[in-house]
C-alpha positions in Angstrom: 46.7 88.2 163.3 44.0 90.3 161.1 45.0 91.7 157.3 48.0 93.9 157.7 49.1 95.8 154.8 52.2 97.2 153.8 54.1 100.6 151.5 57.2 101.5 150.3 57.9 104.8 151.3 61.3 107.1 149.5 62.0 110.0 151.6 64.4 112.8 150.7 66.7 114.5 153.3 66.0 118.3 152.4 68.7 119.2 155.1 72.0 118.1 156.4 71.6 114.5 158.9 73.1 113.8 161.9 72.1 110.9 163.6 75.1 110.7 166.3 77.1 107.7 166.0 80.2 108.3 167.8 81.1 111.7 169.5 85.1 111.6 171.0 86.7 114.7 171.7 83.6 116.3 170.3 84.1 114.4 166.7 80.5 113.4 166.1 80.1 110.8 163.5 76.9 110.1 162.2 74.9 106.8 161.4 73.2 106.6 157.8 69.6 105.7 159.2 66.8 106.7 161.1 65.2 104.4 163.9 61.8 102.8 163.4 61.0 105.0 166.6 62.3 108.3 165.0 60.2 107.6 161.7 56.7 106.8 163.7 56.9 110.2 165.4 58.4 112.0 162.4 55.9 110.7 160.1 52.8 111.5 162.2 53.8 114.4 163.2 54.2 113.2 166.9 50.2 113.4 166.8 50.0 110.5 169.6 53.1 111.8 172.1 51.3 112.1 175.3 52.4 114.9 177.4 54.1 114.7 180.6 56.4 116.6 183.0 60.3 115.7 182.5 62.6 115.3 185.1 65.8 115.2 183.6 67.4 113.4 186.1 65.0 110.5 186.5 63.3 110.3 183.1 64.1 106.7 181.7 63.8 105.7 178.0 60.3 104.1 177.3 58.8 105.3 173.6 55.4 103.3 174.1 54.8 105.0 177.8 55.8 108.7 175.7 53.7 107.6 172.5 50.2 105.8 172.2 50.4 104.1 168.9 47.3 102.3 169.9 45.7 105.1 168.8 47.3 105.8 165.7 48.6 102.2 165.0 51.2 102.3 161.8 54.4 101.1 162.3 58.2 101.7 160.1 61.0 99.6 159.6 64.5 101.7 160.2 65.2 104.0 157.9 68.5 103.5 155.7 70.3 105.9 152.9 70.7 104.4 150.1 72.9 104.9 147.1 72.5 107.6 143.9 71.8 104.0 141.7 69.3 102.9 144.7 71.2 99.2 144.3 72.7 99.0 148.0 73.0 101.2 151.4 75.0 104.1 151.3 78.3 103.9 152.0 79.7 107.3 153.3 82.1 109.1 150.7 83.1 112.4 149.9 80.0 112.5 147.6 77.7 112.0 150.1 78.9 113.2 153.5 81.2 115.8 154.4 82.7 117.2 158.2 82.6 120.5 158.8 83.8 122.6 162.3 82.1 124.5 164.6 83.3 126.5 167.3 80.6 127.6 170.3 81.6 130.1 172.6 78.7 130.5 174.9 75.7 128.3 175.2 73.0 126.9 177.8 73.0 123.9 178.7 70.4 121.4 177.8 66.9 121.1 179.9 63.7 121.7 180.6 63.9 125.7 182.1 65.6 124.6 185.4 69.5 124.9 183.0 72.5 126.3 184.7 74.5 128.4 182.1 77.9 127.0 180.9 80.5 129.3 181.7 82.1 131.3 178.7 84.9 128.4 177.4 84.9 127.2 174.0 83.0 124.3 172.6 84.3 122.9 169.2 84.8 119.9 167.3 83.9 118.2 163.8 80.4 117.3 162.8 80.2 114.6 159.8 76.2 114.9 158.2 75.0 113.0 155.1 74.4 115.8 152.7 71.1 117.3 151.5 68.7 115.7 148.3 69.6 111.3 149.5 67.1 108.9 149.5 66.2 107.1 152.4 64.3 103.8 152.4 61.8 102.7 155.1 58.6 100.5 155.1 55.2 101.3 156.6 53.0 98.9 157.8 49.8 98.8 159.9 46.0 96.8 159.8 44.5 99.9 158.8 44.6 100.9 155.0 43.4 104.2 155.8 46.4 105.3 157.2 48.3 103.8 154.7 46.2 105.8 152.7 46.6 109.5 154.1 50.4 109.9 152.9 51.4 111.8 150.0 54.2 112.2 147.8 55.5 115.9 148.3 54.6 115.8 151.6 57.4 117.2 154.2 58.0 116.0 158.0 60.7 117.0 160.8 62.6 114.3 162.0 65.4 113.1 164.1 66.8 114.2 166.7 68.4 116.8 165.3 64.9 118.4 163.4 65.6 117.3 160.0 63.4 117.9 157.5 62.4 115.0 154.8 60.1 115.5 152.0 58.2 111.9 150.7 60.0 111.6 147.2 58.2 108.5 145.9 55.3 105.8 147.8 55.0 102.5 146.5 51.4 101.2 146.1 49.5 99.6 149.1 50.0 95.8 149.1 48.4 93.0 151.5 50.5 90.7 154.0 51.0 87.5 154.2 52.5 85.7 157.3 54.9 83.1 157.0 57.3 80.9 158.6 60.8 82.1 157.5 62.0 85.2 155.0 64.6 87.6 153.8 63.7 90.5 156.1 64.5 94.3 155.3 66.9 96.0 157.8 65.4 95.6 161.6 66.5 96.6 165.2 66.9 93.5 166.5 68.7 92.7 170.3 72.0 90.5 170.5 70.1 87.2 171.9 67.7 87.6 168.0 70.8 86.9 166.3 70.5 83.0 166.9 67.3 83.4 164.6 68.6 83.6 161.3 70.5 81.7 158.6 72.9 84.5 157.5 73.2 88.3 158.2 74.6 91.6 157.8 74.4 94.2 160.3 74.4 97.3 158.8 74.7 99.5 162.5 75.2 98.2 166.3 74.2 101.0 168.9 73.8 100.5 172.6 70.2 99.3 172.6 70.4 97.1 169.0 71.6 95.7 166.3 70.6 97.0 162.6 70.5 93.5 160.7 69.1 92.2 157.6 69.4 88.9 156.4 67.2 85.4 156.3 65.2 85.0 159.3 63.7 81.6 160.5 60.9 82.5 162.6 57.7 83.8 161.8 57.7 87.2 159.3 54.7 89.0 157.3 55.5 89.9 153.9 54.4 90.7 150.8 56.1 90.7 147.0 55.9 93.2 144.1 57.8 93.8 140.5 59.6 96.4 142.4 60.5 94.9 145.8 60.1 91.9 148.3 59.2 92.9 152.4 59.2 90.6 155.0 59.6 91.5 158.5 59.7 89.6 162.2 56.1 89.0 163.9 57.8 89.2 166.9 59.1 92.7 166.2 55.8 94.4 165.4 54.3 96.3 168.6 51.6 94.3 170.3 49.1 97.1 169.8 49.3 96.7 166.1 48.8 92.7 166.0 44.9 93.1 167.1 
């Protein structure tokens, strides 16, 4: 595998974040990260999304047939909150998150101009977000330093599903990889069967596709170390069309 290099990136949530974890009885809950998939298209500005027509029906969940990141080839880790002393992940509290109602009374109904209007009945419910101004942790990485190069601190991008905006609050310097056999990795999405690959864990999220796990993995990683922070991340994770 050719020279990959690697940055720290601090992002600020300049909005309330919803990332739906759980919605019964129209009591949406909200996870406390963003997806490595949410973060590529937030963070370049969905500049490699390909278009297509959507058939709402049929349309299947594929983000490398919807994105070429061939062409812009940088990839992120999953993005986690982490706490006002930046020591561990946030852990939601009246300090950080809050629920708030709503109550709809007419709306359409979500699609691509073919919608049927909902009748007039009410929609409502509780909506937990993690509140404006917390820092969220992710790490970019990608064979080309120019890339690594182009982001600035300052700089504001719309992501998430539900359009949050995050400005970058701090970037770490650029470092160099190294590949290795084993290492502490950073949080990753990681499938059920991956789980048989490390020593100890913590999962930090399950959804229906993945697990959110950090912890000591066995296999192959890339990684570098700093003063400020060690990375290490699966080979096996990083998308072919960034391995060269």
């Amino acid at each position: 595998m050719k020279m990959m290099y690697c940055r720290k990136f601090k992002l600020r949530n300049c909005g309330r974040f919803l990332h739906v974890s759980s919605d019964f009885g129209s009591k949406y809950k909200t996870h406390t990260f963003l997806t490595s998939e949410a973060l590529y298209a937030g963070l370049t500005r969905e500049r490699t999304r390909k278009p297509k027509f959507v058939d709402v029906k049929s349309d299947k969940y594929d983000f490398f047939s919807t994105y070429d990141v061939g062409s812009y080839p940088i990839w992120f880790t999953p993005g986690l909150f982490i706490d006002d002393d930046e020591k561990q992940y946030l852990k939601k509290t009246g300090e950080n998150s809050d629920t708030n109602t709503f109550n709809v009374l007419d709306e359409d109904y979500p699609g691509t101009g073919a919608g049927k209007k909902r009748k007039s009945s009410p929609t409502y419910g509780s909506m937990e977000t993690v509140l404006p101004g917390k820092t969220l942790v992710t790490y970019g990485f990608s064979m080309d330093k120019s890339i690594m190069e182009s982001y600035k601190t300052s700089s504001v991008y719309i992501m998430g599903k539900k359009r949050t905006m995050f400005q970058i609050k701090e970037l770490s310097p650029i470092f160099e990889c190294q590949q290795l056999d084993q290492g502490r990795i950073v949080p990753a999405q990681i499938t059920q069967d991956d789980i048989k690959d490390f020593t100890e864990y913590t999962v930090h999220a399950i959804t229906m596709r993945y697990l959110l796990v950090s912890g000591f993995h066995t296999k192959s990683v890339i990684g570098c170390h700093s003063d400020d922070f060690d990375f290490f991340y699966p080979i096996h994770l990083i998308p072919k069309v960034l391995k060269g």
